[in-house]
Structures are given as C-alpha cells and as structure tokens.
N, C-alpha and C positions, 0 to 999 in steps of 0.2 A: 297746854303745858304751862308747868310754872316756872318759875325761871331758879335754873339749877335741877333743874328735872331733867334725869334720864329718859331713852325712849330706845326703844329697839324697830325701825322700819325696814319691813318687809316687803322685795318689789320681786314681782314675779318677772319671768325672763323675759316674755312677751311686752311690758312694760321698761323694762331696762334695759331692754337692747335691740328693741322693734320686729316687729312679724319677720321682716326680711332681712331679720340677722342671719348669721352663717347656724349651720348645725353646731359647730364649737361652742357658740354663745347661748347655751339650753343650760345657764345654770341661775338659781335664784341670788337674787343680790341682798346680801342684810347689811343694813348700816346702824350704827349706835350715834345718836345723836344728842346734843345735850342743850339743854336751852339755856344761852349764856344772858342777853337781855333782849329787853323786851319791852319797845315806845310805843303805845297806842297813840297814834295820828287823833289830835282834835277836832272834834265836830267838826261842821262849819259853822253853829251861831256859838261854838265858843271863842270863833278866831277874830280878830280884828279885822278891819279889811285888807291892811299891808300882810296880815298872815293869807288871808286867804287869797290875793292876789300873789303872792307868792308860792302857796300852795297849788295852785290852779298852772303857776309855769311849769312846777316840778311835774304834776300830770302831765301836761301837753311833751314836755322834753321825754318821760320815760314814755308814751303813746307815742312818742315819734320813732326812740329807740326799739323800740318792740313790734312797730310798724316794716320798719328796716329789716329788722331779723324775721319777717315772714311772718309772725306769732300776731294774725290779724284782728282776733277777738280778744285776746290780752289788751290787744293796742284799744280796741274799740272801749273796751271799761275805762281804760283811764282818762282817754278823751269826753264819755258821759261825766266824771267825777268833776272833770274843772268845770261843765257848764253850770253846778250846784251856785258856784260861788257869785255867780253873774245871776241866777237866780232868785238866791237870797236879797239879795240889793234891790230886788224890782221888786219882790212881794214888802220889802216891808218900806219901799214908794209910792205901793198900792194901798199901803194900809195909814198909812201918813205920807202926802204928795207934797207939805208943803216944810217938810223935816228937814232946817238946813243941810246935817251933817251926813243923812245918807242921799243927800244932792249932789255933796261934796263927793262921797264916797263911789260914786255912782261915776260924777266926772271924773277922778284917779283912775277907776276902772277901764274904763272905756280908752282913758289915752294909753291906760297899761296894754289892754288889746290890740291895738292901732302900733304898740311900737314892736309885740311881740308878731303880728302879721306883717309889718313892712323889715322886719330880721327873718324872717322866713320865707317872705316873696327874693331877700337877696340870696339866702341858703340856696334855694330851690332855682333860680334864676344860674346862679354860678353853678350849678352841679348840672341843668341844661348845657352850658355853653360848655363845660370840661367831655358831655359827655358827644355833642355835636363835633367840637375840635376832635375829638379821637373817633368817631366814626369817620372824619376827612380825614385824618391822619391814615387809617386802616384802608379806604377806600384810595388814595395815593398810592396806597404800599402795593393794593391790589394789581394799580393798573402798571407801574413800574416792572411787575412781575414778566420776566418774557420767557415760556417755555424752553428748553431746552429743546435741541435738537440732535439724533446720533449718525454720524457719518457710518454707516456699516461699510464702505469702502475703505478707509482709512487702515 
C-alpha cells in the first residue's frame, strides 16, 4: 500500500474469531483500512553503529514482549534480526583487522551487550524471587487452611 491508500480486508470467520469460537461467531469480518504512514526501518550497513546498537535493543525488547505474550516465532525473528548488527562489526574486522574505528565500534558493542545482559540477569533474577515469594506465600496459606468440621448432633 501507499500511503493514503484505501484497502478493504477481508477475514474469514475461521481466521477472526478461531475454530473454537461459538456457533454465534460464523460471520465474515471486513475492515476498511487506510494507510496513514509509513517509515521503512534502515538497512544495517546504512546505520551507524549507535543506530544499530540501538536498533538491535528495540529487537531484543519487542522479542521479549512477544516472547511474554506466548507468540514464540514472532519473538524468535526479532531476536535473529538484532544478532545482524553484531555481525556486521565482525565481517568488516574480518575484512580489515587492523581498522581503528570498527575496533572501537566493535568495543561499544560488546559493553552495549554486557550492560543489556546484566539488566536482564536483574529483570529476570527479580521476577524469580517475586515468583518464589508467592509460591511461599500460597504454600503458607495452604497449610494455615484447617478443614471444617460439622457437629450433626448440635
């Protein structure tokens, strides 16, 4: 589409509201949609290295968001797309070893990785201990629990 282009999308019921919708939901869904705009994302050898280190965290963030929400092959593309960026750096160290600036480039990188893996060892570290706290918390509550019992005499 171009942008300010109409479109009419067509989704069948099966598609819009999944096999084990109700009988109710057996109707086609049309939507009219318009393309308002539209940034094509830059190569990688067009980006600088600060972009594509930067690019490379907005992958890992939405691969993690998309990981979260179940949608495990979505998450898997974006995690392949940031290791482009760290790629690029070492083919063109292979092609010039002795190139200050993608030495330099190469060492930004690498401490960029280092700071985005030890912010994610604490992510992941704290969301361990929130989820062990409330397994003890639930496992307390369990044993606290003491059956009732009914006097049928009374």
């Amino acid at each position: 589409m171009k942008k300010g282009e109409i479109a009419l999308v067509t989704i069948h019921p099966d598609y819009a509201f999944g096999s084990s919708a109700s009988h109710h939901a057996n109707s086609t869904v049309y939507y009219v949609i318009e393309m308002v705009s539209f940034v094509k994302e830059k190569e990688s050898w067009e980006m600088s290295t600060q972009e594509k280190v930067e690019a490379a965290g907005k992958k890992k963030e939405e691969g993690n968001a998309l990981f979260k929400a179940g949608k495990y092959e979505r998450a898997s593309n974006r995690y392949e797309k940031l290791l482009f960026c760290e790629i690029d750096i070492k083919k063109a160290l292979e092609i010039d070893p002795n190139n200050r600036d993608v030495k330099l480039e190469y060492k930004i990188l690498k401490q960029k990785v280092k700071e985005y893996n030890k912010k994610d060892a604490q992510f992941y570290g704290n969301m361990f201990a929130k989820m062990k706290q409330i397994k003890t918390t639930n496992a307390a509550a369990k044993q606290e629990a003491v059956p009732m019992t009914i006097d049928s005499k009374a």
